[in-house]
KOLFIFI-981584 format. One record per residue (C-alpha): residue in one letter; x, y, z. Coordinates in steps of 0.02 Angstrom, whole numbers, plus 50000, padded with zeros to 5 digits. Last residue first. Example, Ala and Ser with C-alpha at 12.3 -4.5 7.8 and 13.67 -1.06 7.14 Angstrom:
BEGIN
s506844994750357
a506154977550390
***
This chain:
BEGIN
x497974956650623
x498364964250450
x498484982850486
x499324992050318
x500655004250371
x501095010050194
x500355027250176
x501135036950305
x501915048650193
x503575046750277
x503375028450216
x503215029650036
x504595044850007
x505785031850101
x505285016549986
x505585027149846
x507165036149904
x507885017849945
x507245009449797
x507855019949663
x509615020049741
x509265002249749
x508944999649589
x510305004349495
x511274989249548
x511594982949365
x512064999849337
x513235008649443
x514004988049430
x514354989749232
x515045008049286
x516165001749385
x516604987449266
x517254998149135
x515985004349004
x515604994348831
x514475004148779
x513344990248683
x513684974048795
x514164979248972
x513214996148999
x511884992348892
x511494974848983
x511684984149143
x510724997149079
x509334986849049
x509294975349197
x509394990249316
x507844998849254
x506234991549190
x506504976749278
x507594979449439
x506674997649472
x505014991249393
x504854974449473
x505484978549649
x504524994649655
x502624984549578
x502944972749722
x503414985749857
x501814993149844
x500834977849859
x501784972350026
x501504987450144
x501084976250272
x502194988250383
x503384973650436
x503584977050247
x503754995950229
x504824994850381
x506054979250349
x506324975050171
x505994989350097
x506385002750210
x507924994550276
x508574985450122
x508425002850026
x509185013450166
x511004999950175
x511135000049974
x511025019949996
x512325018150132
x513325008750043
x513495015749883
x515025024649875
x516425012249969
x515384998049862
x515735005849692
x517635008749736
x517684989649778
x517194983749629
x518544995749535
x519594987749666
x518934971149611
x519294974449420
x521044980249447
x521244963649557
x520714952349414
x521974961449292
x523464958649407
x522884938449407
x522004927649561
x522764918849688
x521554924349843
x521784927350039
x522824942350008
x521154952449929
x520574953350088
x521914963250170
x521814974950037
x519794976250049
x519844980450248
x519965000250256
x518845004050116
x517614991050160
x517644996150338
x517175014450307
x516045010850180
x515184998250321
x515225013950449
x514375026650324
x512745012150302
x512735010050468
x512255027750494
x511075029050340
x510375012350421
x510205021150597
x509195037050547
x507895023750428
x507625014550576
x507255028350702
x505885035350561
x505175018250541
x505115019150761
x504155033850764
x502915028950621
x502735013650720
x502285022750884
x500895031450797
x500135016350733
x499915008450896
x498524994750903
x499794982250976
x499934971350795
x500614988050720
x501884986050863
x502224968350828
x502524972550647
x503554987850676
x504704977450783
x504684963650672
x504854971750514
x506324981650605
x507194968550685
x507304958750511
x507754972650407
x509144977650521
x509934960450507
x509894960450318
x510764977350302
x512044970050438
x512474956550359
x513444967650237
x515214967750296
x515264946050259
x513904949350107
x515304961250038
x516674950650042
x515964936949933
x515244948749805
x516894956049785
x517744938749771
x516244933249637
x516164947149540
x518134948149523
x517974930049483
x516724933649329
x517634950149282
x519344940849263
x518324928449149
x517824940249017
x516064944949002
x514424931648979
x514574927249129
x514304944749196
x512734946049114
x512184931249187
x512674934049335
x511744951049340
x510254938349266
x510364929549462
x509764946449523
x508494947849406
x507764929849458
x508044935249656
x507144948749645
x505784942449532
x505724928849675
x505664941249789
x504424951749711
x503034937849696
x503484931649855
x503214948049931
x501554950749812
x500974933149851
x501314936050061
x500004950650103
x498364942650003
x498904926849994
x498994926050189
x497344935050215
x496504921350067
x497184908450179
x496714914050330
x494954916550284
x495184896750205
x495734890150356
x496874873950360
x497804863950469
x498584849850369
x500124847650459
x499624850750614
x499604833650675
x501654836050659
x501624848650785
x501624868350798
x501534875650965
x501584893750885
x502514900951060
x502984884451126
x504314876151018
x504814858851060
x504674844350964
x504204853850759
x505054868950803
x506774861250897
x506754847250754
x506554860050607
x507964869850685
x509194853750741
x508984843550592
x508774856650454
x510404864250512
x511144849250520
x510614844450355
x511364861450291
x513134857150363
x513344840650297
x512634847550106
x513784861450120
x515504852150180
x515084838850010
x514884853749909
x516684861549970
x517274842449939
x516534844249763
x517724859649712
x519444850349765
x519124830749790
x520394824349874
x520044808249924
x519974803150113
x521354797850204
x521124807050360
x521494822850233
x520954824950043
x521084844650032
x519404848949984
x518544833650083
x519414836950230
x519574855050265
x517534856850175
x517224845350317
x518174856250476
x517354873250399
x515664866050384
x515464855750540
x516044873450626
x514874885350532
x513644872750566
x513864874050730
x513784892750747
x512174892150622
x511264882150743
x511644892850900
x511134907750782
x509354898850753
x509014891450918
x509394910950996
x508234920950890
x506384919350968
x505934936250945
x504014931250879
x504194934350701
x506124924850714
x505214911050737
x504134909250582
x505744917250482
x506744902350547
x505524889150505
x505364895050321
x507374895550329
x507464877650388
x505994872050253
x507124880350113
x508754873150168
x508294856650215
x507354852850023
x508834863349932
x510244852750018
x510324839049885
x510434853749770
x512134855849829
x512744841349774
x512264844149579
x512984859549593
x514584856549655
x514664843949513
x514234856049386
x515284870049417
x516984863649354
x516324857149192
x515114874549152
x516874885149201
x517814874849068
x516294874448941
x516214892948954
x514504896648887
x513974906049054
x512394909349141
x511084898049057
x512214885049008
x512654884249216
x510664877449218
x511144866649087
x512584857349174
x511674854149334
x510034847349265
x509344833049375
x509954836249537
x509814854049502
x507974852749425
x507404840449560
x507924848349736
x507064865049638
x505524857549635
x505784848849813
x505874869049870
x504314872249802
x503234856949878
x503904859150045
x504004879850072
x502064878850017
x501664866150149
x502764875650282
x501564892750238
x500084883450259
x500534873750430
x501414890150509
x499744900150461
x498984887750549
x499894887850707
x499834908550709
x497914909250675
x497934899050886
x499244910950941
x497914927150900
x499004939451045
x498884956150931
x500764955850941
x500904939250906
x499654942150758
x500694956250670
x502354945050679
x501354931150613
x500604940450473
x502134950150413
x503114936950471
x502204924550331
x502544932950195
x504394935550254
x504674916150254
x503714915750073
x504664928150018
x506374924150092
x506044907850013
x506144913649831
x507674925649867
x508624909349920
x508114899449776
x508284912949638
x509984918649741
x510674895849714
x510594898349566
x511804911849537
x512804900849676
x513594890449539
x513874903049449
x514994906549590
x515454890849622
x516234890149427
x517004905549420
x518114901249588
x518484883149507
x518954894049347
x519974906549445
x521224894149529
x521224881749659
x521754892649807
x519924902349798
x519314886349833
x519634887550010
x519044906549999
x517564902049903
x516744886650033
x517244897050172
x516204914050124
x514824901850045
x514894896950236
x515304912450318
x513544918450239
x512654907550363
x513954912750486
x513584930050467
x511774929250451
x511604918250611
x512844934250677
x511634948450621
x510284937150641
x510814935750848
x511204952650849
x509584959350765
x508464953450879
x508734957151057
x509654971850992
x507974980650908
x506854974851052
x508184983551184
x508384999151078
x506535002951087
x506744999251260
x507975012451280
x507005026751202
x507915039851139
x508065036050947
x506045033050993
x505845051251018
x506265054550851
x504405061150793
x504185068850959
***
């Protein structure tokens, strides 16, 4: 009974209908960074160093907004199942007011403060230099890209997917043909190496923004959210969205803060382990998509069916999700391990450099399907579950308490090899995944909201 729903085509059918489009809107979101560091990738290892610090950044921002987007899917997802369209449209006006004022903070402090954000994660004055420009532009696309993700989330919590990835495929395309031009100085324009990949990113992004925001704001039907809604407020719905989303965007943006402090204990190493970071990392979010996309289906799916009334059927399909992410997780080691050669042709980069990615590698081929059960539970079943308080305190303690540490021990004080630097620093989500797993098969963390 309890795995009745790995048999159950419609269950299947809801899963697909959304995690194929995010799987590929995630895919060519991440192509993007993927472009901007494979182009550079041919300009040596300090430009490559100095995007990916670059990018350190750029995780606080992103994991930030994935908060407050995934705050508001737990709600909205819940309520569109439950049928309450009218809560929907304000909870879209609240949660787009908070995505406005925090992402024009961080527009400011990049614009402003390029070179001593890099300070933070690296005291290489060559890497700070080559990283600072790149930064400066893409700040200028902090504002479109954290309203456009807000306004993805909203849409994604009621299986509307297809504006989104449509998006994404032509930005992938505007992004790839401008970073050509402005990298590598054609139709007479200047060559302008890492800033042209900038200059790609911030065209891109705006379009994004343009044709998402603009589809939501003129056109969408299911929250019918217009610009008189603006201001919509409710102050029951308020307190209920503070109440599920402040502990995800509390642990998010811890999440993303600890993350970005791997970089900056790897900026503070030797170089070769700073672009081995950085090429590895690059790779992986290409194969790893897919942890990302199966979170998304499955808070949505688990939220809408929470939202139904059906508890039991929710349990079923947690336990369906959690049997396909150790699956996917075996298939991504498998392609990892059979793909990182051929990857590794597409950079310049020294004997030592490619030592340390393999060892990067190695850690990957291992860990995948334990990386692939903690995003699952945690940020698609325990979460689409409402579950959000629990997985506050996890995220802190496990990243916190644990990973950080060791990593710091591991890299400073025992001086390990950058395996083991890795084993720790991304500790957590062996922790996580058995964690978040024990939580849910004791049917604690499905939390109604609607």
């Amino acid at each position: 009974m309890v795995l009745s729903e790995l048999k159950n085509r419609i269950f299947y059918a809801k899963t697909l209908h959304i995690m194929i489009p995010v799987m590929l809107q995630s895919l060519i979101s991440v192509g993007i960074n993927f472009l901007d560091n494979i182009m550079i990738g041919t300009l040596g290892e300090t430009a490559i160093s100095g995007v990916a610090l670059s990018g350190q950044f750029f995780v606080i921002f992103l994991f930030m907004f994935m908060g407050i987007g995934s705050g508001a899917n737990v709600i909205a997802s819940q309520y569109w199942g439950a049928g309450k369209k009218e809560d929907m449209k304000t909870i879209a006006a609240i949660v787009l007011r908070i995505a406005f004022v925090v992402s024009a903070i961080f527009t400011l402090a990049t614009v402003l403060f390029p070179g001593g954000i890099l300070r933070i994660y690296t005291n290489n004055a060559a890497i700070i230099t080559a990283g600072s420009g790149y930064l400066r532009l893409l700040g200028c696309t902090f504002l479109f890209n954290g309203l456009c993700t807000t306004v993805t989330t909203l849409l994604r919590s009621t299986g509307h997917v297809k504006i989104p990835l449509i998006s994404s495929i032509i930005a992938f395309v505007l992004n790839l043909f401008f970073n050509w031009v402005f990298i590598f100085g054609k139709f007479g324009f200047p060559c302008l190496g890492v800033l042209g990949a900038a200059v790609g990113t911030v065209i891109a992004r705006l379009f994004e923004f343009c044709f998402i925001c603009g589809y939501f704001v003129f056109f969408e039907k299911s929250f019918g959210y217009r610009f008189r809604h603006a201001f919509l407020t409710d102050a029951g719905l308020i307190k209920q969205y503070l109440t599920f989303s402040l502990p995800v965007m509390i642990s998010d943006t811890l999440l993303g803060i600890g993350l970005s402090l791997t970089g900056v204990i790897v900026g503070h190493m030797s170089e070769e382990f700073i672009t081995a970071n950085s090429i590895v990392n690059s790779g992986n979010q290409l194969l790893t998509v897919v942890n990302t996309s199966m979170a998304a289906a499955s808070a949505v799916v688990i939220g809408n069916t929470i939202g139904e009334g059906d508890t039991d059927r929710a349990y079923r399909e947690g336990i369906a999700y959690i049997l396909l992410s150790i699956l996917m997780g075996v298939i991504l080691s498998a392609l990892i391990f059979l793909l990182k050669g051929t990857y590794m042709t597409f950079y310049s980069v020294s004997e030592t450099t490619k030592s340390v990615c393999n060892e990067l590698f190695l850690y990957l081929i291992i860990f995948s399907p334990m990386q692939m059960l903690a995003y699952c539970t945690s940020k698609g079943i325990l979460r689409g579950s409402g579950d959000t308080r629990f997985l506050m305190v996890a995220d802190i303690i496990l990243l916190w308490v644990v990973s950080l540490p060791l990593g710091w021990l591991a890299g400073f004080v025992w001086h390990l090899s950058p395996f083991w630097v890795w084993f720790f620093l991304k500790l957590e989500y062996c922790g996580k995944g058995l964690l978040c797993l024990w939580r849910f098969l004791s049917k604690k963390g499905i939390k109604t909201v609607a």
